[in-house]
C-alpha positions as CSV (number, residue, x, y, z in Angstrom):
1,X,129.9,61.5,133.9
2,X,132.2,60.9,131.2
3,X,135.9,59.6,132.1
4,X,138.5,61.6,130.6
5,X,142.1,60.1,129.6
6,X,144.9,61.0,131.8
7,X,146.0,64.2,129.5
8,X,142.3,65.1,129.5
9,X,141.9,65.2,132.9
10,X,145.6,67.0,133.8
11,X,144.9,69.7,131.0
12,X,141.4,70.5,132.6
13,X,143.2,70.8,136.2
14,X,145.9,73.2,134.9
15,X,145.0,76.9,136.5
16,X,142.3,77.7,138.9
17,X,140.4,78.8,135.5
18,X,140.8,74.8,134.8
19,X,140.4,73.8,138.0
20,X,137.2,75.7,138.2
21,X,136.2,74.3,134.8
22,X,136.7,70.9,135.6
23,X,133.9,70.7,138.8
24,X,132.5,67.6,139.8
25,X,135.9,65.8,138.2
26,X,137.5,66.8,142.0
27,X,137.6,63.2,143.0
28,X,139.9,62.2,139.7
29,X,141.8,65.2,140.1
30,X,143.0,66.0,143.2
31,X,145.1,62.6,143.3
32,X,146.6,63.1,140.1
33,X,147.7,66.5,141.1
34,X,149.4,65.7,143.6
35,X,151.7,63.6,141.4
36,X,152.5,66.0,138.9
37,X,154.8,69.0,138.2
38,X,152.8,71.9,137.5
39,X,154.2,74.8,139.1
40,X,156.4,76.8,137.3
41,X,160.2,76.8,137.2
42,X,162.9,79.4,135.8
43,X,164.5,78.7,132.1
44,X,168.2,77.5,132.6
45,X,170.6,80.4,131.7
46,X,173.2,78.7,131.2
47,X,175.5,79.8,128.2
48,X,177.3,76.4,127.2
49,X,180.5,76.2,124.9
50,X,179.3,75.1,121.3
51,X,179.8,71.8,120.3
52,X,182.8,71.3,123.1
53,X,182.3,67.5,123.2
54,X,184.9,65.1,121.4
55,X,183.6,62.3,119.5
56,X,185.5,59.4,117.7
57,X,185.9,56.5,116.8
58,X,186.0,54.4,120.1
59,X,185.1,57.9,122.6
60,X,181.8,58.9,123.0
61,X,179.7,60.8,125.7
62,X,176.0,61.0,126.0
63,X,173.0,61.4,128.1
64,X,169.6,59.7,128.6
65,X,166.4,61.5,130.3
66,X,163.0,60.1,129.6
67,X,159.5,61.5,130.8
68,X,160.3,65.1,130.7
69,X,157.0,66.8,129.5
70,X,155.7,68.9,132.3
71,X,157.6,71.9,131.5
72,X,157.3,73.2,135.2
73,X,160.0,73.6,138.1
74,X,161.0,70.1,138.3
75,X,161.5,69.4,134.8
76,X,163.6,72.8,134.4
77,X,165.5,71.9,137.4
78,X,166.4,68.5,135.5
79,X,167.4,70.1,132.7
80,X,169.4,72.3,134.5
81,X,171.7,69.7,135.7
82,X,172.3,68.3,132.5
83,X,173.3,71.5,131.0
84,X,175.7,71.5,133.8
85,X,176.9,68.4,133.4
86,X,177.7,69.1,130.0
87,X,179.7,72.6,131.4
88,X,181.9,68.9,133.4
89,X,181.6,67.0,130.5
90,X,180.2,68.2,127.3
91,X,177.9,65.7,125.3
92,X,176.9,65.9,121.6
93,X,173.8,63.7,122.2
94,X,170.6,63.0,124.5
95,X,168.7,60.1,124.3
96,X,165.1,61.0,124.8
97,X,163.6,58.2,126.5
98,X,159.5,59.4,125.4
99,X,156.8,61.3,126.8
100,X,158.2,65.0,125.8
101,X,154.7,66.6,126.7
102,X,152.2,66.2,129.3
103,X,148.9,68.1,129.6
104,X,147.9,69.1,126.0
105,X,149.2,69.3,122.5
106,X,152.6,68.8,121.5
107,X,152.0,71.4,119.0
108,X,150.8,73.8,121.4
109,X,153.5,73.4,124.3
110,X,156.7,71.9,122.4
111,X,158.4,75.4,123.1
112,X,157.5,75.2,127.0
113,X,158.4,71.7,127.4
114,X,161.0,71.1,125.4
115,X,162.7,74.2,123.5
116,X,162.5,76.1,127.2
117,X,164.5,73.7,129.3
118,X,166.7,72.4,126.7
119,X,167.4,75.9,125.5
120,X,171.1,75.7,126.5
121,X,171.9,71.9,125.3
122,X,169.9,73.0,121.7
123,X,172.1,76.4,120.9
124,X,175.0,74.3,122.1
125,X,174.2,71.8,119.1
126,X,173.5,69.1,121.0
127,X,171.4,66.4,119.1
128,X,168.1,64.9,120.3
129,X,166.8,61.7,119.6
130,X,163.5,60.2,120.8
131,X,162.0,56.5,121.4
132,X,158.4,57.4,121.3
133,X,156.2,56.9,124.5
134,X,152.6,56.0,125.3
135,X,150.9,59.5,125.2
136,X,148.7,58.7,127.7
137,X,147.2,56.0,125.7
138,X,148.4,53.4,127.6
139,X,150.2,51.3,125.7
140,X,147.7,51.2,122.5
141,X,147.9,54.0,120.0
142,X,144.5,55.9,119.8
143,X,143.9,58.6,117.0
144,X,144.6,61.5,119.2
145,X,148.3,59.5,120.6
146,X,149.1,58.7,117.1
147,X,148.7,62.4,115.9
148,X,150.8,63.6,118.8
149,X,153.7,60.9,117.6
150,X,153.3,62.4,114.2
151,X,153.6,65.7,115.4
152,X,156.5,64.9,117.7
153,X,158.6,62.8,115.3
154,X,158.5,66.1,112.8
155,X,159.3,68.8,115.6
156,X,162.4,66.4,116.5
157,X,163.3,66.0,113.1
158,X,163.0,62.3,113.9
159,X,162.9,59.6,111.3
160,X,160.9,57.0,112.1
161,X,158.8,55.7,115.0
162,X,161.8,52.7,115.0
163,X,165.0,53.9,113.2
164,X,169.2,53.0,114.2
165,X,171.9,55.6,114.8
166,X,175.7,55.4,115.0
167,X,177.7,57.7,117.4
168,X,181.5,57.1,117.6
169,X,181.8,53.3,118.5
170,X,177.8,53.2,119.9
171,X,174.9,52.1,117.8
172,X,171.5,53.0,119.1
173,X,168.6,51.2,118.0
174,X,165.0,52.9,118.7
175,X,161.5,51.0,119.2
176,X,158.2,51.8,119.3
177,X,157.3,50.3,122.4
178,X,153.5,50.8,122.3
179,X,151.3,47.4,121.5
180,X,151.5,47.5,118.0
181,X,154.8,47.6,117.6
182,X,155.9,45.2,120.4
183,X,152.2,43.0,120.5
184,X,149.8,43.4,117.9
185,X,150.0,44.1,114.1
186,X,153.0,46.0,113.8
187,X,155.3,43.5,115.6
188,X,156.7,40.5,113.7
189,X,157.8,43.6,111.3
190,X,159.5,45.4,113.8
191,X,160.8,42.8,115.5
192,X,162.6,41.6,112.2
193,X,163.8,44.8,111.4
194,X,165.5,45.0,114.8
195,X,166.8,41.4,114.7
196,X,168.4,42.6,111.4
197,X,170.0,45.6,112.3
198,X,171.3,44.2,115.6
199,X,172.9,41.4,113.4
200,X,174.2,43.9,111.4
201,X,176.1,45.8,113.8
202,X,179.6,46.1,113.5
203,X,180.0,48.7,116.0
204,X,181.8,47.9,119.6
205,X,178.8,48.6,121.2
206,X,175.0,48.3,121.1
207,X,172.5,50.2,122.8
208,X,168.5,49.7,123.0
209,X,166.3,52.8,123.4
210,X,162.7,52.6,124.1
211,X,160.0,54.2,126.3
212,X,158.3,51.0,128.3
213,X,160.5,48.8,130.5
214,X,161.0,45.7,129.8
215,X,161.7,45.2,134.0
216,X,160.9,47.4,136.2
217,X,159.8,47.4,140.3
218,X,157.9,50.8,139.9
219,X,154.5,51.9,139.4
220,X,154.0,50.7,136.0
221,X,156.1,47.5,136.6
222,X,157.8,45.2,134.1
223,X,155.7,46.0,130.5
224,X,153.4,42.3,130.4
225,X,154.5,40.5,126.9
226,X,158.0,42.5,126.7
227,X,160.2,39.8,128.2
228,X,159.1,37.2,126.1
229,X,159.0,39.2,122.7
230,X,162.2,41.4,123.5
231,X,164.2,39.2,125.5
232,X,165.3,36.5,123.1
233,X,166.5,38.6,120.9
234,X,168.4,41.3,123.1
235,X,170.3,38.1,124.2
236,X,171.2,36.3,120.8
237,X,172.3,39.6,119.4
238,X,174.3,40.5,122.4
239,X,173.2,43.8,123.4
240,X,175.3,45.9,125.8
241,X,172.4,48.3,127.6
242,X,168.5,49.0,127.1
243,X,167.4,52.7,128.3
244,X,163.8,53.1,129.1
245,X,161.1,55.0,130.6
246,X,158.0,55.2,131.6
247,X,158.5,54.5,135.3
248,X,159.3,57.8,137.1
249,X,162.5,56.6,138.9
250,X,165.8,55.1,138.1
251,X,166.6,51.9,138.4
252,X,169.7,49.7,137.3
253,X,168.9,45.9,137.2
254,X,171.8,42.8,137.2
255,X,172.5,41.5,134.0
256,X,169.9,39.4,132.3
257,X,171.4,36.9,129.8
258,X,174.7,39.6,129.6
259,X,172.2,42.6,128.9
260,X,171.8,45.6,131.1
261,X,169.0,47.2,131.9
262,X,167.8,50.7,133.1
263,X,164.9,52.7,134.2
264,X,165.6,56.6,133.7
265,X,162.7,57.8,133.9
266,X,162.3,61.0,136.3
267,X,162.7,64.0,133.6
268,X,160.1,65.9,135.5
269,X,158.5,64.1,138.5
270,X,158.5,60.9,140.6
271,X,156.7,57.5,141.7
272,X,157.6,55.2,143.8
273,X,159.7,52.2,143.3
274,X,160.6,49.4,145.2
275,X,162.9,46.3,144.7
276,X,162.6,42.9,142.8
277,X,165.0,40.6,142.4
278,X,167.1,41.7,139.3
279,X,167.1,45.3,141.1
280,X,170.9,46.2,141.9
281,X,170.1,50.1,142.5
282,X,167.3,52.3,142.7
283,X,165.8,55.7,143.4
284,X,162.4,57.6,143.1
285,X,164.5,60.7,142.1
286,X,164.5,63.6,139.7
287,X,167.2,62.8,137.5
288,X,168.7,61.9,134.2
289,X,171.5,59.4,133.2
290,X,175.2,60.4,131.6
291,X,177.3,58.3,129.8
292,X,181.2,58.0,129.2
293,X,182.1,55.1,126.3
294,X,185.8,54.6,125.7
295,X,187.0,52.3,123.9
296,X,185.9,49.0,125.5
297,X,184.8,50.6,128.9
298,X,181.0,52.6,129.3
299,X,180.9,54.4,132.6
300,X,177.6,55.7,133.3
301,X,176.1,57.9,136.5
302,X,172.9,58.7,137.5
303,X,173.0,62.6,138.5
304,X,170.3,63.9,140.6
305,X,168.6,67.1,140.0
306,X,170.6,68.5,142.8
307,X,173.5,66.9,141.4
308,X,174.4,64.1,143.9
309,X,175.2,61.0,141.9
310,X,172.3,58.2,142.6
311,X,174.2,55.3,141.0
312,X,177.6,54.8,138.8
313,X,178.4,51.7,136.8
314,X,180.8,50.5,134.6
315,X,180.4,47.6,131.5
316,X,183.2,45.9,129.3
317,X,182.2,45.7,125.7
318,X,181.4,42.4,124.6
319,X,184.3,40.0,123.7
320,X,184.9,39.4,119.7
321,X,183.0,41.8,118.5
């Protein structure tokens, strides 16, 4: 019997039709199941005030969610909260931290995983911007994950696979995470281009998006190779905070050479996670991540689904910027 890749196998076990469909795969499907988000959940209704956030030169406020693509009751009960934390504290942007769709096509279920649960954040003109994830290829690029980036970049309007963006005093910088951009062909390339556009930062502070974690103490773990490749220069061009995915949990670590690091990965469902020794907090939890920059200070919180706060934490911009 053929294996089938992980969106393969999920797709098939969608429905009892699929179920049915997928027969003697029980044994591979059944555990997966059980791990995933498939029933069905209730759009957010939420009418938000358009484009009620304040942004300027040293205020900004944003949010981070990665691993949202189930579109079922967990991922609209995620979204939900961050709609209403932007009714507490509006936000003109979300940091997508990858994997936007699970089970099947982008093309075929971008308006039930994305347009859906984001409904209220999207008419409210909140921007999106994504750090591409691993599409179930692990962390290689097949033909199939590399037409589903393609598709996803140009139903976000996004640039590029690795691109930089400047909110108010923040500067995002986005990688492609995957093994050719971080390991194999593709990464002495990008990993000039990021040394260069960290070194030519002017802004108060600098943030690092990207899908795979460069530490982790969930399911996936740290990404092998990241550390050494990512690390070095994270530290010489003093980053303030690296967002990532991947792992479906949160997780704040201790500064690593002045750098902080987070895991906010539970869009839509949840693994385990345990502790290592950078680990200052954690959660398997449904949740995303909101952030407060002003002037010199960030403030972020990680907000359950339900809305308790997981985590709060506060940095100081680096001195002589």
């Amino acid at each position: 019997m053929a294996q089938l890749n992980r969106r393969q196998l999920l797709a098939a076990g969608l429905g009892t039709a699929g179920t049915l469909a997928a027969g003697g795969l029980t044994s591979q499907l059944w555990p997966l199941l059980g791990r995933e988000d498939l029933l069905p959940g209730a759009d957010p209704e939420l009418t938000l005030p358009a484009r009620a956030w304040a942004e300027t030169g040293d205020r900004l406020t944003f949010a981070a969610v990665g691993d949202t693509g189930s579109g079922g009751r967990q991922a609209m009960a995620v979204a939900e909260r961050m709609a209403r934390g932007y009714q507490d504290s509006p936000y003109g942007l979300v940091t997508h931290l990858g994997d936007l769709c699970y089970y099947g096509h982008v093309e075929d279920r971008f308006d039930d995983v994305f347009v859906r649960p984001m409904r209220p954040l999207i008419d409210a003109g909140v921007r999106f911007e994504l750090a591409i994830g691993n599409h179930d290829g692990a962390l290689h690029h097949s033909d199939e994950s590399l037409a589903e980036i393609d598709a996803e970049l140009r139903l976000l309007g996004t640039p590029a696979r690795t691109y930089t963006t400047s909110h108010g005093p923040v500067d995002f910088f986005y990688l492609d995470s995957s093994a050719p951009g971080l390991f194999g062909d593709d990464a002495p390339a990008q990993l000039e281009w990021l040394d260069d556009a960290l070194a030519s930062s002017t802004n108060q502070w600098k943030v690092v998006c990207m899908h795979h974690p460069v530490f982790s103490a969930g399911s996936h773990g740290p990404t092998p190779g990241a550390e050494d490749v990512l690390r070095p220069v994270l530290a010489r061009r003093a980053v303030d905070l690296v967002l990532t995915g991947h792992d479906h949990h949160y997780e704040r670590m201790r500064p690593v050479d002045g750098v902080t690091y987070v895991v906010s990965g539970g869009g839509c469902k949840t693994t385990p996670v345990g502790r290592s020794r950078l680990t200052l907090a954690a959660a398997s939890a449904l949740q995303y991540l909101h952030v407060d920059v002003d002037g010199d200070r960030l403030t972020g919180r990680s907000v359950r689904a339900d809305g308790l706060v997981l985590d709060r934490f506060e940095l100081r911009a680096r001195e002589g910027r």
